[in-house]
C-alpha positions, 0 to 999 in steps of 0.5 A: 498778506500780513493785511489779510489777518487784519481784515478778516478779523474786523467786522463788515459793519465796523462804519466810521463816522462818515457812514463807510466801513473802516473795512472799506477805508483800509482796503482803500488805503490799501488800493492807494499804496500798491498804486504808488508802489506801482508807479514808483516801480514804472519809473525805476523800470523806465529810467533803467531801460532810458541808461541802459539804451544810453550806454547802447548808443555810447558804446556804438558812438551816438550814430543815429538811426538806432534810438528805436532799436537801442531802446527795445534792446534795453527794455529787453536786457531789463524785462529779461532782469527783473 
């Protein structure tokens, strides 16, 4: 929450050229970086559920018909990591 001393200390009428408050402009900034952070974090959780349910089907020998259950046995054992 280090942002929020930041933002509590800056004025509400604090207008940038454009006539929207720098208050406004951080808080977009801000809603901007926690989406990146976000999807980034989607896709590390996807490509670990994607090795872990790989190392499922090696281990079996690749025999197919299990994909489904080897993929929600791997999102399973991440969630239940993270």
């Amino acid at each position: 929450m280090a942002h929020a001393g930041k933002l509590a200390s800056r004025g509400t009428n604090d207008a940038t050229s454009d006539g929207r408050s720098s208050t406004a402009d951080t808080l977009s900034g801000n809603v901007a970086d926690m989406a990146q952070v976000i999807a980034r974090r989607r896709e590390q959780l996807c490509h670990a559920i994607a090795e872990a349910a790989y190392y499922r089907a090696e281990h079996r020998g690749f025999a197919p018909g299990h994909e489904l259950e080897d993929w929600l046995a791997a999102q399973e054992e991440i969630a239940g990591n993270s």
